[in-house]
C-alpha positions as a Markdown table, in Angstrom:
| # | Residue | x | y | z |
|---|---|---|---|---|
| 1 | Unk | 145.9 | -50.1 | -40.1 |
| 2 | Unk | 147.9 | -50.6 | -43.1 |
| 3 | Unk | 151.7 | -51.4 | -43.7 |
| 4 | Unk | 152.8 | -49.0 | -46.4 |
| 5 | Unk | 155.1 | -51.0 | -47.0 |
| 6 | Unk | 153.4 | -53.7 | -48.1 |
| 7 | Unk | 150.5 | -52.0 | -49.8 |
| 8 | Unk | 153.6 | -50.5 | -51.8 |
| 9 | Unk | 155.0 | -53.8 | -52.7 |
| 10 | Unk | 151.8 | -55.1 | -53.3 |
| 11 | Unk | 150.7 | -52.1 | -55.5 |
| 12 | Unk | 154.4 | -53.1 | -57.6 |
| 13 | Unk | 153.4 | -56.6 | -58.2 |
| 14 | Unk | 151.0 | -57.7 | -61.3 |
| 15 | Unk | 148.9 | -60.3 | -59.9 |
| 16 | Unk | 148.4 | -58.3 | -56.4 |
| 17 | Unk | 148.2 | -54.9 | -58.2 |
| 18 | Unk | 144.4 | -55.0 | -58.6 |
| 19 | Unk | 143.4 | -55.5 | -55.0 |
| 20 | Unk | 146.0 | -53.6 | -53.4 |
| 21 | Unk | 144.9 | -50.6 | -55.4 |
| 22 | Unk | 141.4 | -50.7 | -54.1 |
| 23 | Unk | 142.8 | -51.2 | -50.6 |
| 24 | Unk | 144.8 | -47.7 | -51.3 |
| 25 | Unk | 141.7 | -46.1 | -53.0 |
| 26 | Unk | 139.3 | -47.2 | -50.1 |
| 27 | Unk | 142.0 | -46.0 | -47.2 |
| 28 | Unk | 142.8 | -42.6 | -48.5 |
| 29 | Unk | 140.2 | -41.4 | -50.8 |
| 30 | Unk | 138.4 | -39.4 | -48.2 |
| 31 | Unk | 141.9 | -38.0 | -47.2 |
| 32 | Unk | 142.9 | -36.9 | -50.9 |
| 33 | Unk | 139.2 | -35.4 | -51.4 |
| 34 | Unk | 139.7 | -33.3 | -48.4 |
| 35 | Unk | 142.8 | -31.9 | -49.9 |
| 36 | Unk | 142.2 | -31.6 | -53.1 |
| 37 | Unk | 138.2 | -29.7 | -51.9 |
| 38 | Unk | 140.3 | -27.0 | -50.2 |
| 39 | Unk | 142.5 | -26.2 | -53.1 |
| 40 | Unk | 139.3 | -26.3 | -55.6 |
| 41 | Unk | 136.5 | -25.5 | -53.3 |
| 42 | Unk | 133.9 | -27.3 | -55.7 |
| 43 | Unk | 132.7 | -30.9 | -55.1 |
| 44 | Unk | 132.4 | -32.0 | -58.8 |
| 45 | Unk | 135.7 | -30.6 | -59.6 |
| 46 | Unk | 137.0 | -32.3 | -56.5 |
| 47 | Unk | 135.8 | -35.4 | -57.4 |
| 48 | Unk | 137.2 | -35.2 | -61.1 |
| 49 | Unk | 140.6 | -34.2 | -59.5 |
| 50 | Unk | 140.5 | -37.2 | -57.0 |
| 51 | Unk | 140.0 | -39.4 | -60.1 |
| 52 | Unk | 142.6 | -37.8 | -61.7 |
| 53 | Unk | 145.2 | -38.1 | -58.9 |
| 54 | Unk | 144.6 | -42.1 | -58.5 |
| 55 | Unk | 145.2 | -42.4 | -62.0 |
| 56 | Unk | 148.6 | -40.7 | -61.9 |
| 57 | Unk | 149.7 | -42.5 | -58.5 |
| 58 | Unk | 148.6 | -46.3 | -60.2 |
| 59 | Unk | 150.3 | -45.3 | -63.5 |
| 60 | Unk | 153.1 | -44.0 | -61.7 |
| 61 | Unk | 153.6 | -46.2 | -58.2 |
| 62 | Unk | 156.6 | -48.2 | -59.8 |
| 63 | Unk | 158.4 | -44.5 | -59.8 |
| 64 | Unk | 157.6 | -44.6 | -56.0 |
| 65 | Unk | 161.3 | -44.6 | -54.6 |
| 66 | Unk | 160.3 | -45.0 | -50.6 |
| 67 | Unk | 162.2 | -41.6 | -50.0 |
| 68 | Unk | 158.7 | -40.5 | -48.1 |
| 69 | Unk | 156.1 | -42.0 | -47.0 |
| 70 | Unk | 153.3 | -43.5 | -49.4 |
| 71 | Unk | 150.6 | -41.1 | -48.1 |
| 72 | Unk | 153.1 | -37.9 | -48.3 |
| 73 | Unk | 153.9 | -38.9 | -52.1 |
| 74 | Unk | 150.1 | -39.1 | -52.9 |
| 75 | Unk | 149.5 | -36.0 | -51.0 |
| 76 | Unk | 152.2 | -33.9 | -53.0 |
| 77 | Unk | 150.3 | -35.9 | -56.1 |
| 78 | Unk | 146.8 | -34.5 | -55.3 |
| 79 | Unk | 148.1 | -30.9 | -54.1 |
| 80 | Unk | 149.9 | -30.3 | -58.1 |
| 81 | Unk | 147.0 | -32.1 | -59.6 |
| 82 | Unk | 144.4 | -29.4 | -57.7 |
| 83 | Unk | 146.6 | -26.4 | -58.6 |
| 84 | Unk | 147.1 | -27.7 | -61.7 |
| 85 | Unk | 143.4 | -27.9 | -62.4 |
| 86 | Unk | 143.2 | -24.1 | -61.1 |
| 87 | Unk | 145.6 | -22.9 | -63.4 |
| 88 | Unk | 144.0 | -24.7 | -66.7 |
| 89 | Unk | 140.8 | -23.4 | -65.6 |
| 90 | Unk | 141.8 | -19.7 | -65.3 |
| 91 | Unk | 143.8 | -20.1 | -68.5 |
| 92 | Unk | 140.6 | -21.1 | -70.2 |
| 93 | Unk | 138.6 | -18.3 | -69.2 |
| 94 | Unk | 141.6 | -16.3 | -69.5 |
| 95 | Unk | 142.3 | -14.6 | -66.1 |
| 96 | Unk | 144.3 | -15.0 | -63.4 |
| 97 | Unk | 144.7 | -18.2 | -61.3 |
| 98 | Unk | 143.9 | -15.5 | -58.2 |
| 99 | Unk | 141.0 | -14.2 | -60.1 |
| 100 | Unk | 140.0 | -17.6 | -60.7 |
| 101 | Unk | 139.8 | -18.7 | -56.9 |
| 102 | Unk | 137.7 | -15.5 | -56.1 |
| 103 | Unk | 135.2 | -17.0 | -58.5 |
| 104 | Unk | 135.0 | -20.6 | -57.1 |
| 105 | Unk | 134.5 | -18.2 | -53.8 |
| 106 | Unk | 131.4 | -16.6 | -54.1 |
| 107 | Unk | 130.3 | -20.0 | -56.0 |
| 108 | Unk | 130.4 | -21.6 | -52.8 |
| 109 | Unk | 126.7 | -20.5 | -52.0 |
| 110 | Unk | 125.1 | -21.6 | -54.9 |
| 111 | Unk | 127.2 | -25.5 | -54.5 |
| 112 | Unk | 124.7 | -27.9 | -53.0 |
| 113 | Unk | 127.3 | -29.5 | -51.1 |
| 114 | Unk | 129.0 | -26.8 | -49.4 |
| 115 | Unk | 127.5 | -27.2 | -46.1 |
| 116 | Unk | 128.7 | -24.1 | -44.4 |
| 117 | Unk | 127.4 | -21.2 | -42.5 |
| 118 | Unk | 128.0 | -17.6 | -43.9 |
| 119 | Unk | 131.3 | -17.2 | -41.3 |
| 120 | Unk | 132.5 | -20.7 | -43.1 |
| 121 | Unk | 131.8 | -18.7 | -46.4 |
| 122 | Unk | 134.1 | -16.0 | -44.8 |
| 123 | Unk | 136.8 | -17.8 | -43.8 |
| 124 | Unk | 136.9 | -19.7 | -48.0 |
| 125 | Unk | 136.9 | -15.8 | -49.1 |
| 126 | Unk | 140.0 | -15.2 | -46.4 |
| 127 | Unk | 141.8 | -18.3 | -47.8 |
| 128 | Unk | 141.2 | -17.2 | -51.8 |
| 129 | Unk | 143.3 | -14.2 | -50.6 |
| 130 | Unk | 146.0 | -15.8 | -49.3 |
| 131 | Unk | 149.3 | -16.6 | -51.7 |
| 132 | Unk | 149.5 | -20.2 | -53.0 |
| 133 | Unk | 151.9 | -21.6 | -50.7 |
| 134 | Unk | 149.8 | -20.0 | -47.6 |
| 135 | Unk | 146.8 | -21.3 | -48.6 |
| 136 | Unk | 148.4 | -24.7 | -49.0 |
| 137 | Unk | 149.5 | -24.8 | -45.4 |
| 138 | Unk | 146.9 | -23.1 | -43.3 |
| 139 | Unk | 144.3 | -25.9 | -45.1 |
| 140 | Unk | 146.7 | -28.6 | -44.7 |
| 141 | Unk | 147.7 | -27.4 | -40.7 |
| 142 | Unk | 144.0 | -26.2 | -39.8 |
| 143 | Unk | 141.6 | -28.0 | -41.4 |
| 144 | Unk | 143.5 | -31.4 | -42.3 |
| 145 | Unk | 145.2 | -30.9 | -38.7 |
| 146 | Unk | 148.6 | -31.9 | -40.4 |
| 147 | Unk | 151.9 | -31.7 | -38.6 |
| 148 | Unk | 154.5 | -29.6 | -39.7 |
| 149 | Unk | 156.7 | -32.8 | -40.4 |
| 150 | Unk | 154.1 | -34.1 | -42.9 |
| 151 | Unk | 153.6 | -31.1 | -44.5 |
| 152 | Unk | 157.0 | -30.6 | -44.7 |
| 153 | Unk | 157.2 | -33.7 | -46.4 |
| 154 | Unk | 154.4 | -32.5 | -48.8 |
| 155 | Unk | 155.3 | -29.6 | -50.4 |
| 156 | Unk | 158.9 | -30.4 | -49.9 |
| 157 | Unk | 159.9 | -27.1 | -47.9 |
| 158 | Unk | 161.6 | -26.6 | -44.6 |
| 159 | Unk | 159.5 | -26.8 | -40.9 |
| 160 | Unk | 160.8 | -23.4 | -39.8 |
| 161 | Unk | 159.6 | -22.0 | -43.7 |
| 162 | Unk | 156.1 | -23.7 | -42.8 |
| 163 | Unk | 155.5 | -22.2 | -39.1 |
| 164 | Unk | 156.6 | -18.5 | -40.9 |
| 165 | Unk | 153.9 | -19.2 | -43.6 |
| 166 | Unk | 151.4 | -20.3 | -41.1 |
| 167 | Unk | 151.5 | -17.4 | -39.2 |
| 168 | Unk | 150.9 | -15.3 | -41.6 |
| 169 | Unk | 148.2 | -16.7 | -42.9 |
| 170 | Unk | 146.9 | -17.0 | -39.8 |
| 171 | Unk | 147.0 | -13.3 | -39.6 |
| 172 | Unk | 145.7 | -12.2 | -43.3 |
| 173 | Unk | 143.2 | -14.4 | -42.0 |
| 174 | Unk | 142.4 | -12.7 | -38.9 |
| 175 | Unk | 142.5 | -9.2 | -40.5 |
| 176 | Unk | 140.5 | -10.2 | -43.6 |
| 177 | Unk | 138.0 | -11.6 | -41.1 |
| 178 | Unk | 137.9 | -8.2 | -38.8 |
| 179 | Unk | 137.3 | -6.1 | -42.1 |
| 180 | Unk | 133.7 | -6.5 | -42.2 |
């Protein structure tokens, strides 16, 4: 278990910078990919989004105030880094960012590392449906297993705001799912 407080220091300090970086890299990596995959669905473009994310938390740690906590600022990082990368993408092919998610939705079968079943397919098409800020909480509460607090933290919105977006994901959910 790392200090965070450290690794922050560390991660401020030039001749410690180096190897407290890979420490960061190597602890939450797997974390950040598993964000960042539900918001972009694709592996490749997951990946390329990770990269992108550790570059903008190293260039930017010295900005890192202590407010939150380390993980929760590199979270709130790789969440505007993946929507970011679905908005430029839809701008370049010119439709919507909604349009755009559909599309990286009935991708899923043909991506060699989407593991899933047809009912996990289902569930990726019930989440594309879902407004921005409700598909950022049901991944981050059902699949990351999140608490409100951290999530809270995240996206910088109230716990009583979260629970009400939630549950109403949870239900577009369960009445997309009962549809077919």
């Amino acid at each position: 278990m790392i200090v965070e407080e450290a690794l922050v220091q560390e991660l401020k300090t030039k001749h410690t910078q180096a190897q407290a970086f890979e420490v960061l890299v190597n602890t939450y990596k797997e974390r950040l990919y598993w964000q960042i995959r539900g918001i972009v669905l694709n592996h490749d473009d997951a990946d390329d989004v990770l990269q992108n994310t550790f570059i903008k938390i190293y260039k930017n740690i010295d900005g890192f105030k202590g407010d939150s906590q380390l993980f929760s600022w590199m979270y709130r990082i790789a969440t505007n880094e993946a929507l970011s990368f679905i908005k430029q993408r839809a701008k370049m092919q010119g439709i919507t960012d909604v349009d755009y998610q559909e599309k990286l939705v009935s991708n899923l079968h043909a991506d060699v590392f989407f593991d899933g079943d047809e009912i996990q397919l289902k569930l990726q098409q019930a989440i594309a449906t879902l407004p921005e800020k409700q598909k950022l909480v049901f991944n981050m509460k059902y699949f990351q297993e999140l608490k409100y607090e951290e999530i809270s933290k995240i996206l910088d919105t109230s716990v009583g705001g979260l629970k009400a977006s939630y549950h109403l994901a949870v239900k577009k959910v369960e009445q997309y799912l009962k549809t077919d």
